[in-house]
N, C-alpha and C positions, 0 to 999 in steps of 0.2 A: 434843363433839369436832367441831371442823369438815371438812367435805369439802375431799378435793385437788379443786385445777382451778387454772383463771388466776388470777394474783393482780389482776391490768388488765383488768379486760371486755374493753378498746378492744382490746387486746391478740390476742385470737383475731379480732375482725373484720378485724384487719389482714391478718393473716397468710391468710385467708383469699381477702379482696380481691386480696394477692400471689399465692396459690396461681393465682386466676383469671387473672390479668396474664399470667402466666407461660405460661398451657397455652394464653390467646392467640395470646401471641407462636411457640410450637411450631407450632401451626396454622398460623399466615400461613406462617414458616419452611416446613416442608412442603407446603402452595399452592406457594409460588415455586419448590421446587426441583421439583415434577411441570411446572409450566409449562415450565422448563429443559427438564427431560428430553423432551420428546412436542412440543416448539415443530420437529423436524425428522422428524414423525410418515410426511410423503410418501416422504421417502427412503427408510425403510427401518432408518435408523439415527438414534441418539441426536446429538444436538447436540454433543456433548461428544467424539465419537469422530471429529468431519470436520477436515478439513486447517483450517490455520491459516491465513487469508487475509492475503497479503502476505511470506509465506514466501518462504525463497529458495529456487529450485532447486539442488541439488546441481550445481557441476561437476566434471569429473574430468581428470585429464591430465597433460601433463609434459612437458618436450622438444618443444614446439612443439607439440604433438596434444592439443585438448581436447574432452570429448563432454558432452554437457547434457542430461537427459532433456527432451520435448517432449509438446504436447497438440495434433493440429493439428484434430480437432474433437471435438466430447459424447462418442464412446467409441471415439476414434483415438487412437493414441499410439506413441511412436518416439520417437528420438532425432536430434541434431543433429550431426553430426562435426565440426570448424575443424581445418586443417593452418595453421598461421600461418607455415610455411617455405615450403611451396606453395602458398600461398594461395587454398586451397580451401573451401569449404563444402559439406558433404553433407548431405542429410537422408533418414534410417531409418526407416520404418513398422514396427509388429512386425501381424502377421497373426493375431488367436487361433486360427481354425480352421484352419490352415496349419503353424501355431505358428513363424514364420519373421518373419526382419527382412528387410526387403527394402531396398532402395535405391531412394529414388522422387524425387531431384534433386541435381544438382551441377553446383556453379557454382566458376568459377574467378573471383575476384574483384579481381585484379590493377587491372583498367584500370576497373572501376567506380566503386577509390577516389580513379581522376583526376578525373570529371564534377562541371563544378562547379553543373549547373544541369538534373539530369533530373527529368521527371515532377514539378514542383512547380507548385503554384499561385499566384493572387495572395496577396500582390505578391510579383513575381518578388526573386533578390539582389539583385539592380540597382537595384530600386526602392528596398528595403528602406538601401541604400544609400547612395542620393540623402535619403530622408528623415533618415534618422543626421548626416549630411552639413549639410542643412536645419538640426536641431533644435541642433546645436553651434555654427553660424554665429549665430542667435536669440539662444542662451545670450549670447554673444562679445558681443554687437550689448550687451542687457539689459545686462551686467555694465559695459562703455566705459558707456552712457549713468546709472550710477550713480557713476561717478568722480566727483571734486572735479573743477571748472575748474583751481581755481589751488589751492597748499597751505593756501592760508589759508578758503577755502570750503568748508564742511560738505558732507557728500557725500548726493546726495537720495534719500530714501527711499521704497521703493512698497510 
C-alpha cells in the first residue's frame, strides 16, 4: 500500500514558495503601516488623527452677520465677525487662562473698498495697465501685418 502525500512533488514546493511570498508581503504591509503611524512621532499624535490640510474652515451666519473661526498664531485662536449691512469686521481672541473671547480689532470697512491703489507694490495698476494696453496694441500690429495685401495673395506666415 502506498503512503498519502502529494501526488506532484513540484506541487508542495510551490505552495510553499507561496506560503513565503505571502508572509513577505504581510511584512512590508506592516513596515509601511508603523512608518504611517509614528512619521508624526514629535507632535505627540498619530498622523492619521491631524487636520486635513486644505480644509475649509467652517463659516456660520445668516442675515448679513457671518463668524469664521481663525488662527492668528501657533497657539492663538478666535474668531472673525463680518456685519455685511454694516460693514464691519471684527476680530475675537479667545483667552485659555481667562477663559474669555475678547475683542482685539475692528474696522469699519466702507471706504477701504473705494481705494483703488494702497500699499501695493511694483508695478503699480497704472503700469500694470499701460503694459495690457502695450501687449494688445503688438497683438493688433502682428495680426494687420499677417493679412493678404489684395484677396488674391496668400497671407504670410511666421
Amino acid at each position: 500500500m502506498e503512503t498519502p502525500g502529494p501526488r506532484n512533488p513540484s506541487a508542495s514546493a510551490l505552495g510553499s514558495s507561496l506560503a513565503k511570498a505571502l508572509w513577505a508581503n504581510c511584512v512590508v504591509l506592516v513596515a509601511i503601516f508603523l512608518v504611517l503611524l509614528c512619521r508624526n512621532q514629535g507632535s505627540g499624535m498619530p498622523a492619521f488623527s491631524s487636520a486635513a490640510f486644505g480644509q475649509q474652515m467652517p463659516i456660520g451666519g445668516g442675515a448679513g452677520v457671518f463668524i469664521v473661526p481663525g488662527q492668528f498664531s501657533t497657539n492663538t485662536w478666535g474668531c472673525y465677525l463680518m456685519d455685511v449691512d454694516a460693514e464691519t469686521l471684527c476680530a475675537y481672541q479667545f483667552y485659555p487662562g481667562d477663559k474669555q473671547l475678547r475683542l482685539i480689532a475692528s474696522r469699519y470697512f466702507r471706504f477701504d473698498r473705494r481705494l483703488k491703489n494702497f500699499n501695493t507694490g511694483t508695478p503699480s495698476p497704472a503700469e500694470v495697465e499701460q503694459l495690457v494696453a502695450q501687449e494688445q496694441n503688438d497683438a493688433r500690429v502682428k495680426e494687420q501685418n499677417n493679412l493678404p495685401v489684395s484677396p488674391e495673395a496668400p497671407a504670410k506666415n511666421q
